[in-house]
N, C-alpha and C positions, 0 to 999 in steps of 0.2 A: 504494500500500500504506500502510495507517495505523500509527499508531505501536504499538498496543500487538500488530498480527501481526507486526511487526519484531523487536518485544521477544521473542515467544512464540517465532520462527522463531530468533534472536540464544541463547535457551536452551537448544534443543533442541539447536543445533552445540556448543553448550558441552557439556552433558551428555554425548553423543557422543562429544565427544573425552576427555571427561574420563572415560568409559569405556573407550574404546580404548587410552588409558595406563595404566589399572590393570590390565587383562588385561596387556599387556606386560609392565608389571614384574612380576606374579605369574608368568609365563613365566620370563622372565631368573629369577626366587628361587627355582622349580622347577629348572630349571636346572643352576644353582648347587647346591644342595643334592645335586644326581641326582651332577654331579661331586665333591663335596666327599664323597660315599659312596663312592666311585670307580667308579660306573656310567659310562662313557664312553655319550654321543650321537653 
């Protein structure tokens, strides 16, 4: 495998995760907010 698909494949996981963390924490503030109204989950 050459470098720059290492690179391309190296971004894609990053992106990914760096999307699967902001969905969670926009979950967790959702969350939070639903109890801080007192809607119990």
């Amino acid at each position: 495998m050459n470098q720059s698909r290492l690179k391309q494949l190296l971004w894609m996981v990053t992106l990914w995760g760096a999307s699967v963390l902001a969905l969670g924490a926009v979950s967790m503030l959702f969350r939070f907010l639903m109890t801080a109204a007192g809607l119990k989950v």
